[in-house]
C-alpha positions as CSV (number, residue, x, y, z in Angstrom):
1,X,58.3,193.6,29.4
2,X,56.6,192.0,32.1
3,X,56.7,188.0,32.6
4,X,53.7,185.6,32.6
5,X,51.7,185.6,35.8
6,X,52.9,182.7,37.7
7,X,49.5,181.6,38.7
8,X,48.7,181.4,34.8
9,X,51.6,178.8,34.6
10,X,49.6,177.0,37.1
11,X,46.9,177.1,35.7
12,X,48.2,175.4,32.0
13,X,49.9,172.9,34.1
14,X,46.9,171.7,36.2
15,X,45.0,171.7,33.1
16,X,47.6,169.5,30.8
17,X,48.9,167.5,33.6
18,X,47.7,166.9,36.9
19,X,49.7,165.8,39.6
20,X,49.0,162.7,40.8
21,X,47.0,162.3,44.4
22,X,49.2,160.5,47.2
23,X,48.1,156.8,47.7
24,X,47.7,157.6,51.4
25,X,45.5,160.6,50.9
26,X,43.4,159.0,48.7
27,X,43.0,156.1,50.6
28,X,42.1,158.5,53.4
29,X,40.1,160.3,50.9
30,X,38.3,156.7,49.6
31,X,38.0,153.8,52.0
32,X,38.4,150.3,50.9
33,X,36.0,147.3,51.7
34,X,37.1,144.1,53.2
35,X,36.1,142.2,49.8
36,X,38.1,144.6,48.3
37,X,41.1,143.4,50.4
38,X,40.1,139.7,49.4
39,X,39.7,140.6,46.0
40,X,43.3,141.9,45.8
41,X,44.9,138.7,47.9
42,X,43.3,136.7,45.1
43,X,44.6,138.1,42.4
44,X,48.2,138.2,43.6
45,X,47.8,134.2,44.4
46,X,46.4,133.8,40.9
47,X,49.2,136.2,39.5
48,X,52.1,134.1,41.6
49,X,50.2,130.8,40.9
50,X,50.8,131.6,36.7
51,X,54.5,132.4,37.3
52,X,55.4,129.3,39.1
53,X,53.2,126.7,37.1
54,X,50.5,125.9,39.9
55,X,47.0,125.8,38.9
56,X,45.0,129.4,40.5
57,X,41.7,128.4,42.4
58,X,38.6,129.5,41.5
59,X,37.5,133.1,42.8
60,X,35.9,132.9,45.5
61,X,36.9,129.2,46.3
62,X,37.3,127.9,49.3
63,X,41.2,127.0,50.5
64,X,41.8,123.7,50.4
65,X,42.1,122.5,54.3
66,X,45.9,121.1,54.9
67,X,47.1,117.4,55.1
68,X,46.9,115.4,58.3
69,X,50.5,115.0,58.8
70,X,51.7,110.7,57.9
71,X,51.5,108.7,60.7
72,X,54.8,107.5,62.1
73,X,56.3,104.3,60.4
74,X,57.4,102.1,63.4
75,X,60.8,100.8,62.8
76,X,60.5,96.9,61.2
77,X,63.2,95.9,63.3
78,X,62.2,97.3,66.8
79,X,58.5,95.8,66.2
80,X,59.9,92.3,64.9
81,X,60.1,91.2,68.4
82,X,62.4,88.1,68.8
83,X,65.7,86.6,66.4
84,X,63.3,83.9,65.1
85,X,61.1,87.2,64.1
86,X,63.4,89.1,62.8
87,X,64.7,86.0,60.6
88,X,61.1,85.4,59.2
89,X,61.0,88.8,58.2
90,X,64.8,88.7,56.0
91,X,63.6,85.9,54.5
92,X,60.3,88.1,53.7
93,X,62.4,91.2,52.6
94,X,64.5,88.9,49.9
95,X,61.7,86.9,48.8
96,X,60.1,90.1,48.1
97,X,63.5,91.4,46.2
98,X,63.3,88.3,44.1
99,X,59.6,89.1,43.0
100,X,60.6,92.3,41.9
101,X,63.7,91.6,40.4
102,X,66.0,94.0,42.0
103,X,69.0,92.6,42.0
104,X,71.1,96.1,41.7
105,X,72.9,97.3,44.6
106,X,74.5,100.5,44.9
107,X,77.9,101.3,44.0
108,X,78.8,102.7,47.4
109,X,77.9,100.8,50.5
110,X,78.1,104.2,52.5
111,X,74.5,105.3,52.4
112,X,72.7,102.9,49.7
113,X,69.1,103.7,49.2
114,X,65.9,101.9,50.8
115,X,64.8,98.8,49.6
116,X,61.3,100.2,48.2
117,X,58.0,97.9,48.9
118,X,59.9,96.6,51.4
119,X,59.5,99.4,53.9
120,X,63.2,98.4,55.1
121,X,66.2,101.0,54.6
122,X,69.7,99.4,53.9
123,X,70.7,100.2,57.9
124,X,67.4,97.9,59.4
125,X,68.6,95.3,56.9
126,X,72.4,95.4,58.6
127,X,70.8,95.3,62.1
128,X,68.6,92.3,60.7
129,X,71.9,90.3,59.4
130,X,73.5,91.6,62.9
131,X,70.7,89.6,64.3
132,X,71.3,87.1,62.3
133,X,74.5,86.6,63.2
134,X,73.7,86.0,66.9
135,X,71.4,83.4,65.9
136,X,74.4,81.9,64.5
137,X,76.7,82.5,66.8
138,X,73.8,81.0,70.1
139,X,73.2,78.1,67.5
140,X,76.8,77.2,67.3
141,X,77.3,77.6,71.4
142,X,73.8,75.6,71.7
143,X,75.8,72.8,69.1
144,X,79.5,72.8,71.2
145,X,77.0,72.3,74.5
146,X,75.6,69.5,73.3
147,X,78.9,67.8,72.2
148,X,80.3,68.4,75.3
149,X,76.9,66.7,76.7
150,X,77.6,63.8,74.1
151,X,80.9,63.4,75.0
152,X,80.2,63.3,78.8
153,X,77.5,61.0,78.3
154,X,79.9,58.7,76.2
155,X,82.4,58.4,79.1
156,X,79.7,58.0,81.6
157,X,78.7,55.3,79.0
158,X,82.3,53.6,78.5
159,X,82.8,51.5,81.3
160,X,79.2,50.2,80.6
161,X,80.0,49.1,76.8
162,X,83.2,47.7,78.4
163,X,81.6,45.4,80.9
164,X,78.9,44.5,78.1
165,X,82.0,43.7,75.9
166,X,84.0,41.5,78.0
167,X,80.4,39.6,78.9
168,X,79.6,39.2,75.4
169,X,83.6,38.1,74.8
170,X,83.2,35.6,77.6
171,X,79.9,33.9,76.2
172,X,81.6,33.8,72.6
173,X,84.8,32.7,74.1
174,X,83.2,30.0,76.3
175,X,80.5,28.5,73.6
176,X,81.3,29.2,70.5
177,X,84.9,30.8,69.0
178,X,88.4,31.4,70.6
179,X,91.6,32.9,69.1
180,X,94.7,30.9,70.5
181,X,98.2,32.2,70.4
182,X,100.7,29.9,69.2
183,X,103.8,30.3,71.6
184,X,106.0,27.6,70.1
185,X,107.1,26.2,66.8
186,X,105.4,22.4,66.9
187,X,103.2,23.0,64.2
188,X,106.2,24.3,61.7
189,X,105.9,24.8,59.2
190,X,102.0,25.6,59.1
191,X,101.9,27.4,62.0
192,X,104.5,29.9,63.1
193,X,105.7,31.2,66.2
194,X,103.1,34.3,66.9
195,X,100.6,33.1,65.0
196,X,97.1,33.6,65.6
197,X,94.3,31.4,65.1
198,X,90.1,30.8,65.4
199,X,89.2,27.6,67.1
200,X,85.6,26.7,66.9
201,X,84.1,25.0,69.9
202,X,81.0,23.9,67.6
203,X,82.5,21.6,65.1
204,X,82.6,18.7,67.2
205,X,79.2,18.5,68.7
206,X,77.8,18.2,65.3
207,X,80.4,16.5,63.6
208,X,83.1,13.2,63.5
209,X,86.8,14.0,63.9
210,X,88.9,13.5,60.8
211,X,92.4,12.3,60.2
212,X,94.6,15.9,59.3
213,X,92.3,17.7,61.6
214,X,94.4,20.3,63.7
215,X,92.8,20.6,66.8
216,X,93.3,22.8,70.6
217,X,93.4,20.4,73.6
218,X,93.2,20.6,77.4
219,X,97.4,19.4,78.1
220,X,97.2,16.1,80.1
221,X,100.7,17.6,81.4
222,X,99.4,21.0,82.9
223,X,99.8,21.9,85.7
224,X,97.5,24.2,87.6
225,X,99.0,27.7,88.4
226,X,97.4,29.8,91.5
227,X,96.8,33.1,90.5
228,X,95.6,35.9,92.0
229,X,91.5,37.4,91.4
230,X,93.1,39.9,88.7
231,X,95.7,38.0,87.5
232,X,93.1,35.8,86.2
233,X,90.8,38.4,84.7
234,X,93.3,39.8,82.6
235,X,94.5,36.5,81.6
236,X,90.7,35.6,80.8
237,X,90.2,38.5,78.6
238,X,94.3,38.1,76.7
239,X,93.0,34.3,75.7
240,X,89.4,35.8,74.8
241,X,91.4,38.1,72.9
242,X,94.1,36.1,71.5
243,X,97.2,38.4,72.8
244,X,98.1,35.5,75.5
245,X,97.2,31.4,74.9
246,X,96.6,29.8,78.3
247,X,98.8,27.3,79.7
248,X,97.0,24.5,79.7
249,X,96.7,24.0,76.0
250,X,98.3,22.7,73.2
251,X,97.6,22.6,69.5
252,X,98.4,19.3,67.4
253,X,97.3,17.2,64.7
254,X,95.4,14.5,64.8
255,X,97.1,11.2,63.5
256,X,95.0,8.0,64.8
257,X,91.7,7.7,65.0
258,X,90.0,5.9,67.9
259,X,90.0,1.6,67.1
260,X,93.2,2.4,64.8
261,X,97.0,1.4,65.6
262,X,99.8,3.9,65.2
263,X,103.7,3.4,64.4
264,X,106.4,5.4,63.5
265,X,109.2,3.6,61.8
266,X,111.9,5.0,59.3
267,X,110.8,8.3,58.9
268,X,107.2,7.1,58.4
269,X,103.9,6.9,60.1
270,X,101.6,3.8,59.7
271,X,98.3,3.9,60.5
272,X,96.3,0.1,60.6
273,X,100.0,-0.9,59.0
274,X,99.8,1.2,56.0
275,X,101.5,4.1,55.4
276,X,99.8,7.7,55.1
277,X,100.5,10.8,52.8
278,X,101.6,13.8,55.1
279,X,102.0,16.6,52.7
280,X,101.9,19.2,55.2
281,X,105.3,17.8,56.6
282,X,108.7,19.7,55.0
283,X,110.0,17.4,52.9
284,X,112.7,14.8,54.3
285,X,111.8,15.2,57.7
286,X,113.0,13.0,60.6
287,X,112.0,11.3,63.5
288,X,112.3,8.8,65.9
289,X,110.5,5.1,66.0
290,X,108.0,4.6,68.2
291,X,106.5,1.3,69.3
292,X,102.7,0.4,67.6
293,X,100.0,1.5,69.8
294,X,96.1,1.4,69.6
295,X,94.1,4.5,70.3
296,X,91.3,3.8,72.7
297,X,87.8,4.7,72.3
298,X,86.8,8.2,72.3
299,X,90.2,8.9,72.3
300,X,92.5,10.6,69.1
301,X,96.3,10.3,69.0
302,X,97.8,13.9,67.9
303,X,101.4,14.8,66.3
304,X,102.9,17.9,65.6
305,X,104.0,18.9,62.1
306,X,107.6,19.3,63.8
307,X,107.8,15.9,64.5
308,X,111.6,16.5,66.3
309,X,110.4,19.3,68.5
310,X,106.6,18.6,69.8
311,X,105.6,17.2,72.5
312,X,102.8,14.9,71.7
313,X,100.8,11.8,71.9
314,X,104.1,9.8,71.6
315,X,105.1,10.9,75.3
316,X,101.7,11.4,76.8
317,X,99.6,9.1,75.2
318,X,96.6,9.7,72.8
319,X,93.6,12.1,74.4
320,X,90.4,12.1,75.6
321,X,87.3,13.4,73.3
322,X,86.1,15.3,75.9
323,X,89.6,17.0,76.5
324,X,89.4,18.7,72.7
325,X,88.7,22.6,73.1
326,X,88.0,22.8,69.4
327,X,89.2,22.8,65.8
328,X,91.7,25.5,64.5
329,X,89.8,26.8,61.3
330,X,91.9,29.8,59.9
331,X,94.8,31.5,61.0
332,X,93.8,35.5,61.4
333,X,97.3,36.7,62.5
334,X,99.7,38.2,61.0
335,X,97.2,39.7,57.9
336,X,99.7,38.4,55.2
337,X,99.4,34.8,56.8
338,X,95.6,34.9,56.8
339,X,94.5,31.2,55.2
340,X,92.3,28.3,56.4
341,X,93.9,24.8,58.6
């Protein structure tokens, strides 16, 4: 029995199915257009456009022509110029922060985002307080140069304000107020040994002199010392001063008045023949009689309070007006004994 004819097998086969025509013969066989080409490119943008969500252009659209690429942000910092620049522009950046509110800063100071509107990132705002900080730093050497200028300029300027000072001590001294020291212990018990006190050279010019009145007085029984040029300046400015009391003075009280008679008899002074109240004298004090004598014009007979250890009108006689340095009005030294005469 004889088999089916191959080429009849074949023949079925071409007829049910056809094999299928290789791309590249065909497209040998059927050449394609450049719209064709386009057509295709098209569609797969449209097709790959749907799977990733962008919206497909129009057929036949034209591409849309690329971005012109930002221009270049210069760097806030490098363009701020000078310190006084940069500072103007911090205080900028944070008044801006405080308009907006942004008062959050980020958890890690390693790389913390930009500021926003600001157009500053977190490292030009370190630069900015490193800038800052030299302004600080300049400021406070600008600040030590000038106290060092001060302070120059002050000792430049001391023995000036000394000379002024001794000048202006010498007119006070001279015309209107002296401090005396009291070296001895005739006026105890009022005045004590060290005591300071304020004589002014004013009272008398103006005014009458009192019975009681304690008052500084050129010693008819001084005699005059030769010093030397600076011995005497820096005695001048110890009496000026109060530290030293010259040695020509002496500080007593005034007892008779001029026209009056004076006596000392038993323990008491009579003035005129009557007797007078001393209260400033320690109680049961003693002292020697003395003859009556009557004070001249323009003249005062003085005592000291210590009647048994002062040298006074009793030896040298009573004194001349025009002698008197002043009245002792207060005593200023020690500041526990501070009271008025």
């Amino acid at each position: 029995m004889k088999g089916p004819e191959p080429h009849v097998f074949r023949s079925v086969r071409a007829e049910s199915d056809p094999e299928p025509e290789d791309d590249a013969a065909a497209a040998t066989d059927e050449p394609v257009s450049d719209s064709s080409i386009l057509e295709r490119f098209e569609a797969l943008k449209r097709t790959l456009g749907d799977e990733e969500g962008l919206p497909s252009p129009e057929p036949g659209a034209a591409s849309p022509a690329p971005s012109p690429p930002a221009p270049a942000t210069p760097d806030p910092v490098e363009s701020a110029g000078s310190l006084d620049e940069l500072q103007a522009r911090v205080q900028e950046v944070r008044h801006e922060e405080r308009a907006r509110g942004a008062t959050d800063r980020p958890a890690s100071d390693d790389q913390p985002p930009a500021t926003g509107p600001s157009d500053l990132t977190y490292e030009q705002l370190e630069r900015i307080k490193q800038a800052e900080a030299v302004t600080r730093r300049r400021a406070a050497k600008k600040e030590k140069r000038r106290q060092r200028r001060q302070n120059r300029s002050f000792w430049r300027e001391l023995p000036i304000l000394v000379v002024v000072a001794l000048v202006v001590a010498v007119i006070i001294k001279t015309f209107f107020f002296q401090a005396f020291y009291i070296p001895s212990g005739s006026m105890i018990p009022e005045l004590e040994i060290n005591d300071r006190v304020l004589v002014n050279k004013l009272s008398y010019r103006f005014g009458a002199i009192e019975r009681g009145d304690i008052l500084v007085f050129d010693s008819p029984e001084a005699i005059d010392i030769d010093r030397s040029f600076l011995e005497r300046v820096f005695r001048s400015v110890g009496e000026a001063t109060g530290l030293t009391s010259p040695d020509t003075v002496l500080i007593k009280r005034v007892i008779g008045l001029p026209g009056e008679t004076v006596e000392v008899r038993d323990n008491q002074v009579y003035v005129n023949g009557n007797p007078i109240a001393e209260p400033y004298l320690p109680e049961g004090v003693s002292m020697r009689d003395e003859p009556e004598i009557t004070v001249p014009a323009n003249q005062v007979f003085m005592m000291g309070d210590n009647r048994n250890a002062s040298n006074d009108s009793r030896r040298f006689g009573p004194i001349p007006r025009n002698d008197i340095v002043g009245r002792a009005f207060v005593t200023v030294w020690p500041p526990g004994a501070w009271s008025g005469l």
